[in-house]
Biopython code that builds the backbone (N, CA, C, O; Angstrom):
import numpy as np
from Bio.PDB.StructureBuilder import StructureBuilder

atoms = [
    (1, "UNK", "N", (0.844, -1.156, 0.000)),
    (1, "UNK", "CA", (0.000, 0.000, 0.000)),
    (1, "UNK", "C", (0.899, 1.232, 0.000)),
    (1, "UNK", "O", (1.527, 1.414, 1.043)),
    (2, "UNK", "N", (1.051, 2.012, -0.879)),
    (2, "UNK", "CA", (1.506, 3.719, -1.108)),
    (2, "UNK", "C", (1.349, 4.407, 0.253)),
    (2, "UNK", "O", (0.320, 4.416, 0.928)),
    (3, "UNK", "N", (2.232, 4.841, 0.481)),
    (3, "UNK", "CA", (1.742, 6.015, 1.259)),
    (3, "UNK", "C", (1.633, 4.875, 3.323)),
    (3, "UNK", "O", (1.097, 5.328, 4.335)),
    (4, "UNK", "N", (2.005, 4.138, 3.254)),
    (4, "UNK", "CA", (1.721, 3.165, 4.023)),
    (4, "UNK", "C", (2.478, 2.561, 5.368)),
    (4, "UNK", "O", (3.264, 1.614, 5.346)),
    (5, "UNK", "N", (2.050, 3.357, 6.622)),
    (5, "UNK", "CA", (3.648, 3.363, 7.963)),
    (5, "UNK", "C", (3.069, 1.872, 8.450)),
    (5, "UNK", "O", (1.894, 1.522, 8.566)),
    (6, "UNK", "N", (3.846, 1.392, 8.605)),
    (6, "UNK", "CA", (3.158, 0.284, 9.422)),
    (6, "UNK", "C", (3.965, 0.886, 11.061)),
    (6, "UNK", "O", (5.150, 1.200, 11.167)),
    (7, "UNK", "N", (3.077, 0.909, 12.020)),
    (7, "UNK", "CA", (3.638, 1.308, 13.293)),
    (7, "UNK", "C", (2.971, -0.509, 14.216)),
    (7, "UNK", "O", (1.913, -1.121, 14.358)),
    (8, "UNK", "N", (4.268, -0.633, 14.554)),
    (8, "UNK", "CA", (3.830, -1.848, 15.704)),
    (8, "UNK", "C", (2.689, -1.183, 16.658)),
    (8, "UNK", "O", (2.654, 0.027, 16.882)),
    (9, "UNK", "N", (1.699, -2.183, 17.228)),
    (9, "UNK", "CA", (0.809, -1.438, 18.415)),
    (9, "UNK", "C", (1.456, -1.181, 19.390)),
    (9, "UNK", "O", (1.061, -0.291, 20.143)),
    (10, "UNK", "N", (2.688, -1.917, 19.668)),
    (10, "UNK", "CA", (2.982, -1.468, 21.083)),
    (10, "UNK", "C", (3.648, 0.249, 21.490)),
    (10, "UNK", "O", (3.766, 0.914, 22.520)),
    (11, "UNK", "N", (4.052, 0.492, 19.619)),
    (11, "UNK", "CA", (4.779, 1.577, 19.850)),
    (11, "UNK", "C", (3.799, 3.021, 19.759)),
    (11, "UNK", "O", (4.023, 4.218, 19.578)),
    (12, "UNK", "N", (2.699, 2.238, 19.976)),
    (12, "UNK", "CA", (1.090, 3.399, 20.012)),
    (12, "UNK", "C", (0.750, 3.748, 20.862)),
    (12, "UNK", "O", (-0.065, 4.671, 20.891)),
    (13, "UNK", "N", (1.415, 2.928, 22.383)),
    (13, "UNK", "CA", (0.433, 3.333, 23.623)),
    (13, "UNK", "C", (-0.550, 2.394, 23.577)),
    (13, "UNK", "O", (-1.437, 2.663, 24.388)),
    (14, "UNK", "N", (-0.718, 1.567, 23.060)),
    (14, "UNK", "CA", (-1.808, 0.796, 23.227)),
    (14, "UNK", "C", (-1.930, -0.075, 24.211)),
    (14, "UNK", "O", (-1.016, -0.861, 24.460)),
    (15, "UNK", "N", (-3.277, -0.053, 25.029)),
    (15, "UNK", "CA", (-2.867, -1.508, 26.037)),
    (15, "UNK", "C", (-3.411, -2.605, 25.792)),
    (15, "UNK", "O", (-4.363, -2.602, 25.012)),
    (16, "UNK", "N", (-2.970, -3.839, 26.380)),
    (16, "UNK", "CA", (-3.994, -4.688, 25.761)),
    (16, "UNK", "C", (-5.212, -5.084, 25.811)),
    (16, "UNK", "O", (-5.769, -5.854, 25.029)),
    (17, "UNK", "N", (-5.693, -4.508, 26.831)),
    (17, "UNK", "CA", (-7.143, -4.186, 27.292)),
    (17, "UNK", "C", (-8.039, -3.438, 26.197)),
    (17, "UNK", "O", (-9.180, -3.818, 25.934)),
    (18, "UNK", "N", (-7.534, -2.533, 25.689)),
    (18, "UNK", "CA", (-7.751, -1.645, 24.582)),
    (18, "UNK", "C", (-8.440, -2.735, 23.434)),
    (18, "UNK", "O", (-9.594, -2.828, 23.014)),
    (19, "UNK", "N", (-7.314, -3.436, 23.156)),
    (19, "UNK", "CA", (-7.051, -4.583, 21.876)),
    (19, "UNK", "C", (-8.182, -5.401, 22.078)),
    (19, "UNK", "O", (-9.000, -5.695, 21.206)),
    (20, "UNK", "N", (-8.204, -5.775, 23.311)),
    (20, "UNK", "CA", (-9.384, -7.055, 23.830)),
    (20, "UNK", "C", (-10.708, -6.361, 23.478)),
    (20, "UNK", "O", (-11.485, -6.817, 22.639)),
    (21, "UNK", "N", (-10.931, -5.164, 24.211)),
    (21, "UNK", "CA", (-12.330, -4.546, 24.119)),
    (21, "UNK", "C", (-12.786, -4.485, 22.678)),
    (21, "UNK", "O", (-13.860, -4.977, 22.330)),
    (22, "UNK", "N", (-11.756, -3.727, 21.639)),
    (22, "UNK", "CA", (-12.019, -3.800, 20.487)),
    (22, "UNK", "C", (-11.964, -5.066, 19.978)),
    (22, "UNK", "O", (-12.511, -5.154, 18.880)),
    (23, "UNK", "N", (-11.584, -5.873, 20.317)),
    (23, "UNK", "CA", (-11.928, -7.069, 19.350)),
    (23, "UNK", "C", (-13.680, -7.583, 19.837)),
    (23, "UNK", "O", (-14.698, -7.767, 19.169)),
    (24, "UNK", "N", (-13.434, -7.664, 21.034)),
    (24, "UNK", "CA", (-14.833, -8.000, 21.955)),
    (24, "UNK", "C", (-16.140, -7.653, 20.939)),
    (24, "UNK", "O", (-17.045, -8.396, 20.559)),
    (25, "UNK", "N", (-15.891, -6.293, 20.664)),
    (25, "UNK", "CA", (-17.073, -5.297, 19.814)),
    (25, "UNK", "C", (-17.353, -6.071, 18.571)),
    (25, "UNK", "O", (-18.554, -6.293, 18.416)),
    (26, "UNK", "N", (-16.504, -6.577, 17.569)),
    (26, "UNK", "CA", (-16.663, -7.220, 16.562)),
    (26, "UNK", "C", (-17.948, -8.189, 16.511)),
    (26, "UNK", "O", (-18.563, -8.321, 17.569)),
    (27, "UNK", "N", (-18.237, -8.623, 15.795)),
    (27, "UNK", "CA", (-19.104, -9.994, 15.757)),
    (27, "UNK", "C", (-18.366, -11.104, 15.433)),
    (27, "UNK", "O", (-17.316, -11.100, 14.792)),
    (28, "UNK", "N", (-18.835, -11.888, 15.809)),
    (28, "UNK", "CA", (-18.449, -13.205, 16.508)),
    (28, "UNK", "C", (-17.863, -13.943, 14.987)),
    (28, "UNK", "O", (-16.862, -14.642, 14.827)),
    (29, "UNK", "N", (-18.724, -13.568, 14.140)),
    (29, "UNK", "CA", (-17.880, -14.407, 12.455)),
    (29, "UNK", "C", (-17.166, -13.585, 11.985)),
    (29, "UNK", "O", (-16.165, -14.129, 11.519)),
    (30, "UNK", "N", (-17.160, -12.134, 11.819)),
    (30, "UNK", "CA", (-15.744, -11.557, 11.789)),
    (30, "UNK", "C", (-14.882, -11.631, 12.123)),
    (30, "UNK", "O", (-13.837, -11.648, 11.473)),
    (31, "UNK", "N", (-15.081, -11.733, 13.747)),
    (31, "UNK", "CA", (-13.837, -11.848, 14.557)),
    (31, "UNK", "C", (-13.123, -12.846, 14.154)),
    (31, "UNK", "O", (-11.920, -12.711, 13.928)),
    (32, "UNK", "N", (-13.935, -14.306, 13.967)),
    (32, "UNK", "CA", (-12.963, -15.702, 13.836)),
    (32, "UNK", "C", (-12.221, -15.381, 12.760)),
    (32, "UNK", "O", (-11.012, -15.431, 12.984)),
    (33, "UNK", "N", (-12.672, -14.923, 11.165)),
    (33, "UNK", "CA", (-12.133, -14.623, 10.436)),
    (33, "UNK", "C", (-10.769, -13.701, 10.573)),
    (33, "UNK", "O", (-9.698, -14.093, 10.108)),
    (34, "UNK", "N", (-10.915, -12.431, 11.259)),
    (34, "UNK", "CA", (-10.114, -11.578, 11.261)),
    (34, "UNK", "C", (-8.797, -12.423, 12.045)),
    (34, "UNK", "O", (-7.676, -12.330, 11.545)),
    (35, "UNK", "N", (-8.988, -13.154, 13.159)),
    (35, "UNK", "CA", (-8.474, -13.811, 14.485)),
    (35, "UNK", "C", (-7.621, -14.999, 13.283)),
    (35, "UNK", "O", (-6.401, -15.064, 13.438)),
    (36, "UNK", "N", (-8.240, -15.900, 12.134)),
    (36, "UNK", "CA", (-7.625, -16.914, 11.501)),
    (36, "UNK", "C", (-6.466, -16.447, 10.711)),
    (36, "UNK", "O", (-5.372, -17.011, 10.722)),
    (37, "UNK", "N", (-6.767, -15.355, 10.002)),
    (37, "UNK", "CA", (-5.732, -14.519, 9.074)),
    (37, "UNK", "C", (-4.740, -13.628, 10.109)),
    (37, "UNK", "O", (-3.602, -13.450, 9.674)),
    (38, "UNK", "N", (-4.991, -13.149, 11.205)),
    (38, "UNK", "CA", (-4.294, -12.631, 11.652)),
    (38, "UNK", "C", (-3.233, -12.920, 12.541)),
    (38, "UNK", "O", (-2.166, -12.317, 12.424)),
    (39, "UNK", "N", (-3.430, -13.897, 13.545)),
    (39, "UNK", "CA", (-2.833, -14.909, 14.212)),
    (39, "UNK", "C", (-2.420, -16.460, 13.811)),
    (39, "UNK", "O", (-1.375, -17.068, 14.044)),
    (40, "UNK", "N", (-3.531, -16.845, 13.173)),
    (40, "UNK", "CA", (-3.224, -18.306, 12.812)),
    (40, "UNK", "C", (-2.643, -18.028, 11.125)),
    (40, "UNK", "O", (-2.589, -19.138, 10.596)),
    (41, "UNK", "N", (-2.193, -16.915, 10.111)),
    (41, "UNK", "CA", (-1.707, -16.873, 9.149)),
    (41, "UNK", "C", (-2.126, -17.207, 8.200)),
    (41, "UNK", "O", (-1.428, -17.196, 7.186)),
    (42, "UNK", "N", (-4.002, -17.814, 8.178)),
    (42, "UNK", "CA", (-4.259, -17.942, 6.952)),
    (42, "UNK", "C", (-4.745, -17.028, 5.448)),
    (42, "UNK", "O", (-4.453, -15.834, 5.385)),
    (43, "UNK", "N", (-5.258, -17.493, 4.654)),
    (43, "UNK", "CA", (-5.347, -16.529, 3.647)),
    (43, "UNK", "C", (-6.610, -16.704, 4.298)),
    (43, "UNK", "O", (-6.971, -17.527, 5.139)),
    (44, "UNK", "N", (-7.601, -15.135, 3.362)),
    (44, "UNK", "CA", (-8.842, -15.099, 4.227)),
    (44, "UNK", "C", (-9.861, -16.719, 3.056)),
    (44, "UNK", "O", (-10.801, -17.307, 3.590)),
    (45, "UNK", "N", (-9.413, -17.100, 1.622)),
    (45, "UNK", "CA", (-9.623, -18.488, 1.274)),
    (45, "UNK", "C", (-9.742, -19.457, 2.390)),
    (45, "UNK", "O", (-10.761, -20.042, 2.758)),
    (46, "UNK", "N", (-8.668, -19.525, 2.821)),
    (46, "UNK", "CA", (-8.594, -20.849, 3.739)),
    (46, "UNK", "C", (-9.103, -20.328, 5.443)),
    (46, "UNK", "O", (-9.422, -21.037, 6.398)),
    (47, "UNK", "N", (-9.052, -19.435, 5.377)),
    (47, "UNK", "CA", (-10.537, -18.929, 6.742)),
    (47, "UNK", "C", (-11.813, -18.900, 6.313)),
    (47, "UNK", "O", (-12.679, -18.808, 7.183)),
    (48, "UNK", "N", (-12.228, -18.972, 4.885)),
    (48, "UNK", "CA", (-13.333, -19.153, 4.841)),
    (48, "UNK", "C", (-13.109, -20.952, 4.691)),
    (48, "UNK", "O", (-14.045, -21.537, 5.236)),
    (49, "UNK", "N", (-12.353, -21.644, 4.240)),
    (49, "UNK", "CA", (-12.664, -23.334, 4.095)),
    (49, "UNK", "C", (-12.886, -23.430, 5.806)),
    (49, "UNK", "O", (-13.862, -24.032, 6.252)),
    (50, "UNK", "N", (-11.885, -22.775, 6.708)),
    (50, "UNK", "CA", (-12.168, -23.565, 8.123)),
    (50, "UNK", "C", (-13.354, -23.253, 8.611)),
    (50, "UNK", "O", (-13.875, -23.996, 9.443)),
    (51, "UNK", "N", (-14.131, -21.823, 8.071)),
    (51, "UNK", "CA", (-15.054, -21.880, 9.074)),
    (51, "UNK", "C", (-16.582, -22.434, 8.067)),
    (51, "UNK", "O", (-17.752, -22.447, 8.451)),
    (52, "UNK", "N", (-16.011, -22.854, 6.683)),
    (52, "UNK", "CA", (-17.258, -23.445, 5.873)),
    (52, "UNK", "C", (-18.056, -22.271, 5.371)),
    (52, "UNK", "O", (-19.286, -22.226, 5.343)),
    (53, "UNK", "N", (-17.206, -21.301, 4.967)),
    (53, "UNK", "CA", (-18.125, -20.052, 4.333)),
    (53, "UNK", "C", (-17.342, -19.944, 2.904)),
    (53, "UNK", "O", (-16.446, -20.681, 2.492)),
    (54, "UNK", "N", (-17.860, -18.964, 2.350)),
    (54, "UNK", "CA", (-17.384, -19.229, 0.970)),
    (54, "UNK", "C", (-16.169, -18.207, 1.246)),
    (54, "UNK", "O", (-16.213, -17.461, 2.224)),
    (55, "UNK", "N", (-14.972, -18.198, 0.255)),
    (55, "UNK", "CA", (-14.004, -16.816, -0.051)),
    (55, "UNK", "C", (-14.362, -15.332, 0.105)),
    (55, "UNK", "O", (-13.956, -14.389, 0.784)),
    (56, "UNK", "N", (-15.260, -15.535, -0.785)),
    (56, "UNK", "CA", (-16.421, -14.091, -0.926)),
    (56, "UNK", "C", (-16.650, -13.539, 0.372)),
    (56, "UNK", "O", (-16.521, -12.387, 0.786)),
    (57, "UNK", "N", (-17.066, -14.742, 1.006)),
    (57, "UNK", "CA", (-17.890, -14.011, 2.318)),
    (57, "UNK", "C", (-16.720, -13.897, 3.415)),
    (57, "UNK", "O", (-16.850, -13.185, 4.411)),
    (58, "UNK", "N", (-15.734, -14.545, 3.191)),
    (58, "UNK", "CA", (-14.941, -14.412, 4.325)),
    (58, "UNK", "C", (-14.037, -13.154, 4.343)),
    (58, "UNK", "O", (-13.696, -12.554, 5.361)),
    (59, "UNK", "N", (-13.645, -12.792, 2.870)),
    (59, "UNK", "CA", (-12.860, -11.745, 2.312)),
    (59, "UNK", "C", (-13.792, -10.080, 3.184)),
    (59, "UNK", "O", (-13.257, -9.176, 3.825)),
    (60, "UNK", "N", (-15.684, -10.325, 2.730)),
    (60, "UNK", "CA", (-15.978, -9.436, 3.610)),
    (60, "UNK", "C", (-15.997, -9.220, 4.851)),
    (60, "UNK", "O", (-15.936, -8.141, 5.441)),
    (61, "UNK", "N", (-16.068, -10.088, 5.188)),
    (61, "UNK", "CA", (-16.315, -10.867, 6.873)),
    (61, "UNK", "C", (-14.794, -9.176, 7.034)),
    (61, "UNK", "O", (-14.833, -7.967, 7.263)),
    (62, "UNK", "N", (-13.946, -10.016, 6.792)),
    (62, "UNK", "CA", (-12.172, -9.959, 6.987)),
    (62, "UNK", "C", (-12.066, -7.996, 6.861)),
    (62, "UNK", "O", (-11.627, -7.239, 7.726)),
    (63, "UNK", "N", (-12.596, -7.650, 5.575)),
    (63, "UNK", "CA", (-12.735, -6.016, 5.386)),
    (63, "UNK", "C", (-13.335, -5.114, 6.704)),
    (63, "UNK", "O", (-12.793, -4.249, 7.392)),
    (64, "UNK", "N", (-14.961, -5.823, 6.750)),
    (64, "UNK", "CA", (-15.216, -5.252, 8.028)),
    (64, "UNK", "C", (-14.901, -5.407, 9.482)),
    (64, "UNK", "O", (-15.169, -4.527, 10.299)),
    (65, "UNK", "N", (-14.316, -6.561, 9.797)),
    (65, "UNK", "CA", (-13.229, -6.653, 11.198)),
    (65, "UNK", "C", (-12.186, -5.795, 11.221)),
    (65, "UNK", "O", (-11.571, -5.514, 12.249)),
    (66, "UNK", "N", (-11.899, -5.264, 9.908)),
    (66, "UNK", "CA", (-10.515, -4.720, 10.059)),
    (66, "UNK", "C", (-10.646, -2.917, 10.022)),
    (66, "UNK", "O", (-10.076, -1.992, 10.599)),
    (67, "UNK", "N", (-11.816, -3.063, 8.924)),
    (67, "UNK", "CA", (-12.813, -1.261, 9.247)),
    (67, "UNK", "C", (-12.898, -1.093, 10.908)),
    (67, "UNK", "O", (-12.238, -0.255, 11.522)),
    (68, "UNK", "N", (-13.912, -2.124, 11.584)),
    (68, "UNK", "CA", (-14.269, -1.815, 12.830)),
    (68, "UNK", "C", (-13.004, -1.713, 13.246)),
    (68, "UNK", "O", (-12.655, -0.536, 13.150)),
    (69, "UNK", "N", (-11.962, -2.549, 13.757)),
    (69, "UNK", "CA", (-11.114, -2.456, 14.578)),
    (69, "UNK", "C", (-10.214, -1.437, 14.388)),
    (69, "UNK", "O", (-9.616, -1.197, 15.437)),
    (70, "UNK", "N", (-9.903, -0.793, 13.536)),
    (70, "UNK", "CA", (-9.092, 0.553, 13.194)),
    (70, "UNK", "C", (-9.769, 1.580, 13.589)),
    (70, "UNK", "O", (-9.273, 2.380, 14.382)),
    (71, "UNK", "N", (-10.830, 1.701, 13.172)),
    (71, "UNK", "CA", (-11.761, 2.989, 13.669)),
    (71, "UNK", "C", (-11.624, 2.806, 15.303)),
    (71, "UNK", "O", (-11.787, 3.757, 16.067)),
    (72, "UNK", "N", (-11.260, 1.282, 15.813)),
    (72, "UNK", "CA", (-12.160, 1.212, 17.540)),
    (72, "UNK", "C", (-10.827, 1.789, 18.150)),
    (72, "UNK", "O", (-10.804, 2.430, 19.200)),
    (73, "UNK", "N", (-9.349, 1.399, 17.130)),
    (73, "UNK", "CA", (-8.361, 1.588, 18.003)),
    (73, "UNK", "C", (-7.719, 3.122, 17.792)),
    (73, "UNK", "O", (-6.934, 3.863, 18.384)),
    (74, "UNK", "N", (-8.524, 3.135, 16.605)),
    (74, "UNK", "CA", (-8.147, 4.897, 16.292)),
    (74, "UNK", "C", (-8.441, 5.689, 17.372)),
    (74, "UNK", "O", (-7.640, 6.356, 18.027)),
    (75, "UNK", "N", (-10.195, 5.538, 17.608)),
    (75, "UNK", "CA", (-10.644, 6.287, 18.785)),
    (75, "UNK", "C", (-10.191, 6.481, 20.088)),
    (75, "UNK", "O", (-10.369, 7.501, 20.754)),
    (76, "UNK", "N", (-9.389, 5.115, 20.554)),
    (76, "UNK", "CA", (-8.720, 4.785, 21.856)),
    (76, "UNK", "C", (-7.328, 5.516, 21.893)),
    (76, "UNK", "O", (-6.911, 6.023, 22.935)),
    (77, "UNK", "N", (-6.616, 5.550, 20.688)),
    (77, "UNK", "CA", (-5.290, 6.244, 20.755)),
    (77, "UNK", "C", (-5.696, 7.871, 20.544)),
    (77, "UNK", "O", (-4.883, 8.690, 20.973)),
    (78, "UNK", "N", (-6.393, 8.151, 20.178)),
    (78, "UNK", "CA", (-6.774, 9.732, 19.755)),
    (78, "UNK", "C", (-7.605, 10.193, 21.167)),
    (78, "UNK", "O", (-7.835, 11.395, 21.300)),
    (79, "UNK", "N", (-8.050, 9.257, 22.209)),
    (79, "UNK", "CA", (-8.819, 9.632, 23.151)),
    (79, "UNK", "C", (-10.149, 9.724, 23.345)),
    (79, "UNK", "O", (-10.816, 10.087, 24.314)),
    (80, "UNK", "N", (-10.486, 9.252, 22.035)),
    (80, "UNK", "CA", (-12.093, 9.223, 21.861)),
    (80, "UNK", "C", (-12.795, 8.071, 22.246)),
    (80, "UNK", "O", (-12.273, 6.956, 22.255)),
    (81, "UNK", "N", (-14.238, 8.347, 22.640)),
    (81, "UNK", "CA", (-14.777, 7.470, 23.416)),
    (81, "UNK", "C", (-15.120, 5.971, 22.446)),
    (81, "UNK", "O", (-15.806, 6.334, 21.490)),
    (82, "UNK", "N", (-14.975, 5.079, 22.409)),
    (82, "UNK", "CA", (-15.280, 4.051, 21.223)),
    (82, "UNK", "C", (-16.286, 3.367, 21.509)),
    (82, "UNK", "O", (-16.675, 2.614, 20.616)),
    (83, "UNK", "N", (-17.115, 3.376, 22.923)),
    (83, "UNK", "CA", (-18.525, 2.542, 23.043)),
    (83, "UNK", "C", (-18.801, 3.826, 22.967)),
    (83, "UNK", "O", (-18.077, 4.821, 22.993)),
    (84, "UNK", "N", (-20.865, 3.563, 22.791)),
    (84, "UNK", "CA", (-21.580, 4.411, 22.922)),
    (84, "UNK", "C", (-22.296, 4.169, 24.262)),
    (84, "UNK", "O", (-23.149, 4.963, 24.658)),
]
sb = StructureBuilder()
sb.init_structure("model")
sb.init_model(0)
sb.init_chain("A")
sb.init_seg("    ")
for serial, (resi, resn, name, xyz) in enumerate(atoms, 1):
    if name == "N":
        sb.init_residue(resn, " ", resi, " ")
    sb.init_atom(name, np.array(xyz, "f"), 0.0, 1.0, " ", f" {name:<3s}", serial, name[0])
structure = sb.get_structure()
C-alpha cells in the first residue's frame, strides 16, 4: 500500500485491554475470520474453508473486522470514546 507506515501497536500506547475490548465489539464471524488470518496466518480463502463459508464471504467478513477495529483503536489512541 503507497503512502503506508506500518507502526507496531505497542509503539502506540496501546494496552492490551484496549485490543481485547475492540476485538470484543466485533461480531463473533468476523472476529474468527479476522483472528484466523491474523494470528493463525491464513489466507482469508482458507478462513473461509475452516469456518465453511465461501471466499467471498470471508474476504468481507475480513474487510469489516478490520474497518471496525481501526476505527475502535483509532478512537482509543486519539482519546475518543469508542462505546456508545
Amino acid at each position: 500500500m503507497a503512502g503506508f507506515v506500518h507502526v507496531p501497536w505497542y509503539a502506540t500506547g496501546l494496552r492490551h485491554d484496549a485490543l481485547a475490548a475492540a476485538l470484543a465489539d466485533i461480531s463473533p464471524g468476523d472476529r474468527d475470520v479476522l483472528l484466523l488470518v491474523a494470528w493463525a496466518e491464513l489466507t482469508s480463502e482458507e478462513a473461509g474453508q475452516a469456518l465453511g463459508i465461501p471466499a467471498g464471504t470471508a474476504r468481507s467478513r475480513l474487510h469489516r473486522a478490520r474497518r471496525q477495529l481501526r476505527t475502535a483503536l483509532t478512537n482509543t489512541i486519539s482519546g475518543k470514546a469508542s462505546h456508545t
